[in-house]
N, CA, C and O atoms as a CHARMM CRD file, in Angstrom:
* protein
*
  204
    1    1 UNK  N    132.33200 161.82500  40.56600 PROA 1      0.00000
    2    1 UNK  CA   133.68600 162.32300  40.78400 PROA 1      0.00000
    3    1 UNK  C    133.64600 163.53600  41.71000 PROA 1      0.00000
    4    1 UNK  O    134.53500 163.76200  42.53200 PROA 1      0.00000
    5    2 UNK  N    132.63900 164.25600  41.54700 PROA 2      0.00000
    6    2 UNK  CA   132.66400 165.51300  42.31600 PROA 2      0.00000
    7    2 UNK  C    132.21600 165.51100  43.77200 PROA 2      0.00000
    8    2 UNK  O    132.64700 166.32900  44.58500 PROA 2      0.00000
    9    3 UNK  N    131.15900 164.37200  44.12600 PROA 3      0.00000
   10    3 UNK  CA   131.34000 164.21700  45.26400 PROA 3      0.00000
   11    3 UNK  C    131.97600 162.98100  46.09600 PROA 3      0.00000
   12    3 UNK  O    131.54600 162.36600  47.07200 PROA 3      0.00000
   13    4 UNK  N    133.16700 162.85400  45.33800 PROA 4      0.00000
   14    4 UNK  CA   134.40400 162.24200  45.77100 PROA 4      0.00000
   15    4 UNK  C    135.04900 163.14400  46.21500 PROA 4      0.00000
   16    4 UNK  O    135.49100 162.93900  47.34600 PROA 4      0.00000
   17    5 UNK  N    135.34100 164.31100  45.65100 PROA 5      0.00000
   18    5 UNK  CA   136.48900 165.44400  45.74200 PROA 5      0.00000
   19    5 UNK  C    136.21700 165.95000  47.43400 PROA 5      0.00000
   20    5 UNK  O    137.08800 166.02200  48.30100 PROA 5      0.00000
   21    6 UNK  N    134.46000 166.32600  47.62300 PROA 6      0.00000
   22    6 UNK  CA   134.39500 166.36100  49.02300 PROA 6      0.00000
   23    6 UNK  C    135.38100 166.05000  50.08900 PROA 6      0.00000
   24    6 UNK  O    135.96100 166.88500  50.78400 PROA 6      0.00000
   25    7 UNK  N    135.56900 164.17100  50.17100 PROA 7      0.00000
   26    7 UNK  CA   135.97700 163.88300  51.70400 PROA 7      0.00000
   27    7 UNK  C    137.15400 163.60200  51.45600 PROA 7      0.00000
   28    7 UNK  O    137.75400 163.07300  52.39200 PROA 7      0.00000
   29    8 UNK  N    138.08000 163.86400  49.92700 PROA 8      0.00000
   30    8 UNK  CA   139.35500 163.74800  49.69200 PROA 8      0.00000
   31    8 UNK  C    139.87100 165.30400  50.33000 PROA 8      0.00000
   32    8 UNK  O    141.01700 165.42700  50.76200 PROA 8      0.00000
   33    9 UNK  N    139.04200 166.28000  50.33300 PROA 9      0.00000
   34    9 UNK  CA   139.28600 167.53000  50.60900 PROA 9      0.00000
   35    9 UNK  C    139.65600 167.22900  52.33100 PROA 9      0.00000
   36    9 UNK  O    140.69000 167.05800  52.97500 PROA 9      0.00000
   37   10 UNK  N    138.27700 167.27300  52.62000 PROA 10     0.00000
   38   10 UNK  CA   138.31800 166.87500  54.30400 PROA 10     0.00000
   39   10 UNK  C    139.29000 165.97600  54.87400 PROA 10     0.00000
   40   10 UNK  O    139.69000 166.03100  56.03600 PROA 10     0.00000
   41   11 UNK  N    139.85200 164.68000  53.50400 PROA 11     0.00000
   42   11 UNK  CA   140.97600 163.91400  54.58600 PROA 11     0.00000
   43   11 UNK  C    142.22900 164.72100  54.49500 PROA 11     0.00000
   44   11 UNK  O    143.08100 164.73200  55.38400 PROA 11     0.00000
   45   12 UNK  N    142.30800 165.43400  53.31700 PROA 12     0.00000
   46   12 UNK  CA   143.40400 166.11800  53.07300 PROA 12     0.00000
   47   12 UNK  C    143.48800 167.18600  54.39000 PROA 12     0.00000
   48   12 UNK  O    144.61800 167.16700  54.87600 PROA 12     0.00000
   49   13 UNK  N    142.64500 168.02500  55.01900 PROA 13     0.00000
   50   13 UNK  CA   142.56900 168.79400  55.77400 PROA 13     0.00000
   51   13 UNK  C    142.52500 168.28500  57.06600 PROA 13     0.00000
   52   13 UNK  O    142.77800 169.18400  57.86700 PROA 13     0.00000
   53   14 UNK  N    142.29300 167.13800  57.64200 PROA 14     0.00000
   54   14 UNK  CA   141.71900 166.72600  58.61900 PROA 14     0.00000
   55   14 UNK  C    143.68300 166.18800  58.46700 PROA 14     0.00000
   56   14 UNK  O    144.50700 166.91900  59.01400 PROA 14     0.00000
   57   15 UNK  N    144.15100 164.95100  57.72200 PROA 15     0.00000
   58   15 UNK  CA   145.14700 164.73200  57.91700 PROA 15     0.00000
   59   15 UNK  C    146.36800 165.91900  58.51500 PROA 15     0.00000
   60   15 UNK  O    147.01400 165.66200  59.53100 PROA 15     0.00000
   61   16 UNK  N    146.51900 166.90500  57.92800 PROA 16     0.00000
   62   16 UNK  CA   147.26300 168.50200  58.04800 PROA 16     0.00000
   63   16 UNK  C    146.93500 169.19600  58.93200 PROA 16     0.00000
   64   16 UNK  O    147.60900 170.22500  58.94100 PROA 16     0.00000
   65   17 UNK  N    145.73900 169.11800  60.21300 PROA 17     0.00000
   66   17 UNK  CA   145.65500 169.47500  60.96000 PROA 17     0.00000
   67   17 UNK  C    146.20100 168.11400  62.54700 PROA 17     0.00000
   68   17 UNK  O    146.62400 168.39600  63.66800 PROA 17     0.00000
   69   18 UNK  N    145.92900 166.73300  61.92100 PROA 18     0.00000
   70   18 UNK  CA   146.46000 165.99200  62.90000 PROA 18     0.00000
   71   18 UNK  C    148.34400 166.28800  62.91600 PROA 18     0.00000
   72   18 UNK  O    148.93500 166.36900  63.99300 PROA 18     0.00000
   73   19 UNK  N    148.97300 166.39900  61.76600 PROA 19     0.00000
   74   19 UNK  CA   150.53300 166.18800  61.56000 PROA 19     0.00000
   75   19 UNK  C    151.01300 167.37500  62.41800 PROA 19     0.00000
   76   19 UNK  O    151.65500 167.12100  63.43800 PROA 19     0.00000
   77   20 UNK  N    150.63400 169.20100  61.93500 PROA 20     0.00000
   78   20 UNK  CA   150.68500 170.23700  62.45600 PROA 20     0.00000
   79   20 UNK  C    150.83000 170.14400  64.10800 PROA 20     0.00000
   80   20 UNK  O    151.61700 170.67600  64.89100 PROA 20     0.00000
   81   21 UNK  N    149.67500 169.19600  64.29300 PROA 21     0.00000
   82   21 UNK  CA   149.34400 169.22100  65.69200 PROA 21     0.00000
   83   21 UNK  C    150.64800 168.42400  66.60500 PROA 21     0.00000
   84   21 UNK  O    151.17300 168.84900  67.63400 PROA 21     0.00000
   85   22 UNK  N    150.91100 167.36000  65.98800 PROA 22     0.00000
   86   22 UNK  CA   152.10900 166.30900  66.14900 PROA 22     0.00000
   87   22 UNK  C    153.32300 167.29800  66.19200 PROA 22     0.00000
   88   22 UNK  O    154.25500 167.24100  66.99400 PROA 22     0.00000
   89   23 UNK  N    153.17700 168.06900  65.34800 PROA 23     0.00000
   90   23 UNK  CA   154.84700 168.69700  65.02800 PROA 23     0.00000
   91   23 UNK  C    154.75000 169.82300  65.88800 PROA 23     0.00000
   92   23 UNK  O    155.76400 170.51900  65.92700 PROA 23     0.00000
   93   24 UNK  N    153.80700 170.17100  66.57200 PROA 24     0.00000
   94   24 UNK  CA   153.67700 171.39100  67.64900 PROA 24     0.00000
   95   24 UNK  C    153.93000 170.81300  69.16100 PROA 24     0.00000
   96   24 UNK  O    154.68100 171.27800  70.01900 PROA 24     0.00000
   97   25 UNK  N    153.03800 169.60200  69.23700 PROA 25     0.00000
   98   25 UNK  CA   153.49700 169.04500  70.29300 PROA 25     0.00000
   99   25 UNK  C    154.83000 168.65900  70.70200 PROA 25     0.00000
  100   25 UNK  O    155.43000 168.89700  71.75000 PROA 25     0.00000
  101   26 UNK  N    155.25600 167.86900  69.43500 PROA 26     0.00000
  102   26 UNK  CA   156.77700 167.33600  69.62400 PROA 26     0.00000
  103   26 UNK  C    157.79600 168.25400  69.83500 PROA 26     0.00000
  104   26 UNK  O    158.72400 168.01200  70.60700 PROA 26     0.00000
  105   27 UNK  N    157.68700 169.39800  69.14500 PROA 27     0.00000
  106   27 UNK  CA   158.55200 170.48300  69.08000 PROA 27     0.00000
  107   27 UNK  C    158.17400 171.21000  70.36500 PROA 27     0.00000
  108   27 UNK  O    159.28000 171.62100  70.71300 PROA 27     0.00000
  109   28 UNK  N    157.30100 171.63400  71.30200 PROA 28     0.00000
  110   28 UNK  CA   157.36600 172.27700  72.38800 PROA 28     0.00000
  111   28 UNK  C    157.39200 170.73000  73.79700 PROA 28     0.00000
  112   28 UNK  O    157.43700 170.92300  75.01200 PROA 28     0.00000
  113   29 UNK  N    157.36900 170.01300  73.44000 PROA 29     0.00000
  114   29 UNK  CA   158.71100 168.91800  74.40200 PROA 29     0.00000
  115   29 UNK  C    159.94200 169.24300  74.35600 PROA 29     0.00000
  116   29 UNK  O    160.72900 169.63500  75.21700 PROA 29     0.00000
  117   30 UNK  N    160.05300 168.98400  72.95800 PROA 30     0.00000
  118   30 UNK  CA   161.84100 169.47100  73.07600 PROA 30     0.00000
  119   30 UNK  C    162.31300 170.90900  73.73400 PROA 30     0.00000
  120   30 UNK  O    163.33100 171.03500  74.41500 PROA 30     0.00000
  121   31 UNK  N    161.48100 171.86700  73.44100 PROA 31     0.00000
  122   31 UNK  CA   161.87600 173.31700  74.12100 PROA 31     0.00000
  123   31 UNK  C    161.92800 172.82000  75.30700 PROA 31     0.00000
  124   31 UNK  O    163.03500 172.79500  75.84600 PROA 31     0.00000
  125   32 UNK  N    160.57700 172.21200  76.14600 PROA 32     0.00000
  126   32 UNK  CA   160.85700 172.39700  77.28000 PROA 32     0.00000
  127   32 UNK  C    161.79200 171.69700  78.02700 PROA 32     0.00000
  128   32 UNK  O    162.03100 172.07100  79.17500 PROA 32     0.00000
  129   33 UNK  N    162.61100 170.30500  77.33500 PROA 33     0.00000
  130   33 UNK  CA   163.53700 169.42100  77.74200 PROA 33     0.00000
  131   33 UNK  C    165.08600 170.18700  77.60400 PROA 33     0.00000
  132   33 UNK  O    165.97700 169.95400  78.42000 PROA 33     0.00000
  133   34 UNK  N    165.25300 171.07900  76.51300 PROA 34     0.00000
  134   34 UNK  CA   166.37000 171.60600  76.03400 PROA 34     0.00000
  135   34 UNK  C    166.75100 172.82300  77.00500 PROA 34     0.00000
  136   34 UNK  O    167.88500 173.03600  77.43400 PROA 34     0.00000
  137   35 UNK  N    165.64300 173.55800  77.26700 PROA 35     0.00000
  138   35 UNK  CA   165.58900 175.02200  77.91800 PROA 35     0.00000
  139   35 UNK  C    165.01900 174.75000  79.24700 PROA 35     0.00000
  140   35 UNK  O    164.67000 175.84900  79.67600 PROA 35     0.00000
  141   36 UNK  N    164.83300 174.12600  79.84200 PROA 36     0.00000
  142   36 UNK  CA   164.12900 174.13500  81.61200 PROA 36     0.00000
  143   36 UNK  C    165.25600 174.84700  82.14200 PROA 36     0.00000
  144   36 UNK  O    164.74100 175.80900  82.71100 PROA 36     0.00000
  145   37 UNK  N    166.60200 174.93100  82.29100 PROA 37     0.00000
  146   37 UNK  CA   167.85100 175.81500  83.14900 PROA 37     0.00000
  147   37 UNK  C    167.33500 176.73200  82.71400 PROA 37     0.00000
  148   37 UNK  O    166.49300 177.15800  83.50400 PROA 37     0.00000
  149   38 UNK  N    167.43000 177.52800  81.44700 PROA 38     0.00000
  150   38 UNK  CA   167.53000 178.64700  80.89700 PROA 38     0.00000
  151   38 UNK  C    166.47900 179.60300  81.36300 PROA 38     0.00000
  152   38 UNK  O    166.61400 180.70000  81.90400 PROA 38     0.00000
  153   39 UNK  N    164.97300 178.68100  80.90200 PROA 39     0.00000
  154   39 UNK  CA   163.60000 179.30900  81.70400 PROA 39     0.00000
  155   39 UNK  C    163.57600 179.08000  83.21400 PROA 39     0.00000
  156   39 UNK  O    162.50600 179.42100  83.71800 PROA 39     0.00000
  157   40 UNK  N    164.21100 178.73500  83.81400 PROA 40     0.00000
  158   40 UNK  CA   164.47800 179.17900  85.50900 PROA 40     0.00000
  159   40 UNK  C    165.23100 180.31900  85.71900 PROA 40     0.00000
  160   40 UNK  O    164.98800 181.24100  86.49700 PROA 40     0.00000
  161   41 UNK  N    166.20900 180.17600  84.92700 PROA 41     0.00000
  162   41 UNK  CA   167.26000 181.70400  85.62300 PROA 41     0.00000
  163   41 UNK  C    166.29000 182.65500  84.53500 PROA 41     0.00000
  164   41 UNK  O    166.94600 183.69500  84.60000 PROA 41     0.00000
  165   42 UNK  N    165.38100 182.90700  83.76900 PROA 42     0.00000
  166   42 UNK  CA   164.46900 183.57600  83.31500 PROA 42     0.00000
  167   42 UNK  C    163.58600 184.08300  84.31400 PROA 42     0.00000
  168   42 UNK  O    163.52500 185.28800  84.55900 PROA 42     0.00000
  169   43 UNK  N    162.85200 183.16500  84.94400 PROA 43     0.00000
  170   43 UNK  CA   161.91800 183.09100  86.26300 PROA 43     0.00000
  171   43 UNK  C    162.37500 183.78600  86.99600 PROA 43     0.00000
  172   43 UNK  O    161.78500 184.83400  87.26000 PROA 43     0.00000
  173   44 UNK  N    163.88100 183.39700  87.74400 PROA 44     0.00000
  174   44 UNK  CA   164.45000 184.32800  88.80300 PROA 44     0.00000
  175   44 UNK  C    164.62000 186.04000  88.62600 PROA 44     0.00000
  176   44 UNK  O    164.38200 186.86000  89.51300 PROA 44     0.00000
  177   45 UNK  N    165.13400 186.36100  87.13600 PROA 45     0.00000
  178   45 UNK  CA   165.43300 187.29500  86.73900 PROA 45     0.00000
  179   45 UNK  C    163.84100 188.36800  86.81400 PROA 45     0.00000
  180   45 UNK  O    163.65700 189.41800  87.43000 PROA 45     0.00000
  181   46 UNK  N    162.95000 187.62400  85.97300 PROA 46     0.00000
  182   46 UNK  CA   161.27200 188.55000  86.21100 PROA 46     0.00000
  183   46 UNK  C    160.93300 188.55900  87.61400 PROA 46     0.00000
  184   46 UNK  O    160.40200 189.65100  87.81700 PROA 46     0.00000
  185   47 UNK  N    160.97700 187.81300  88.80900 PROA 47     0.00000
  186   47 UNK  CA   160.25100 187.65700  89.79800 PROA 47     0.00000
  187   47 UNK  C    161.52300 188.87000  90.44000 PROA 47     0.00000
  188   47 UNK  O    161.02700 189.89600  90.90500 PROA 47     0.00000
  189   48 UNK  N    162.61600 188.80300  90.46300 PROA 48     0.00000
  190   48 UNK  CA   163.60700 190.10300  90.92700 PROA 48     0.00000
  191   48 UNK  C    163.41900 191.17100  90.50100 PROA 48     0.00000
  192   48 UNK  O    163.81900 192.10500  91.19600 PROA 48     0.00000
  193   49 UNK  N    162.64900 191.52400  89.01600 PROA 49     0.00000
  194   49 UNK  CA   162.02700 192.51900  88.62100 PROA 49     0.00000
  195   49 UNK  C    161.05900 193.45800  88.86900 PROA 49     0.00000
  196   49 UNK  O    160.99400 194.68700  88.82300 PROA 49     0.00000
  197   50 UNK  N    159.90400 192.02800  89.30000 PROA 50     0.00000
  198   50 UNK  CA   158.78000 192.23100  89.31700 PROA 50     0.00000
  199   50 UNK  C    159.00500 192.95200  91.11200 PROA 50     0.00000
  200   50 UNK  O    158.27700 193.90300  91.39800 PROA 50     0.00000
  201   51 UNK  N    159.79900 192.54300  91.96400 PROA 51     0.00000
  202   51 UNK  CA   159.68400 192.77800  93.86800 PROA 51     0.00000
  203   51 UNK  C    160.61800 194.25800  93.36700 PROA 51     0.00000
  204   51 UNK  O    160.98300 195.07400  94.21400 PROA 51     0.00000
């Protein structure tokens, strides 16, 4: 039983790092599909800053 618990640990962890990863990806698509106008007149605003 106990070294069952091992790779139930590891799928448990290994699974929660693939989903995390999914829900980071998916979620910074959507930023960048939702916000591309917004982060341009952002761009314009720092680069007028920055001269």
């Amino acid at each position: 039983m106990n070294s069952n618990q091992g790779g139930v640990k590891l799928s448990v962890v290994l699974f929660s790092v693939i989903v995390l990863g999914v829900m980071a990806w998916f979620n910074q698509a959507n930023a960048e599909s939702q916000h591309a106008a917004q982060e341009a007149d952002e761009e314009v605003v720092v680069t007028s800053s920055q001269s």
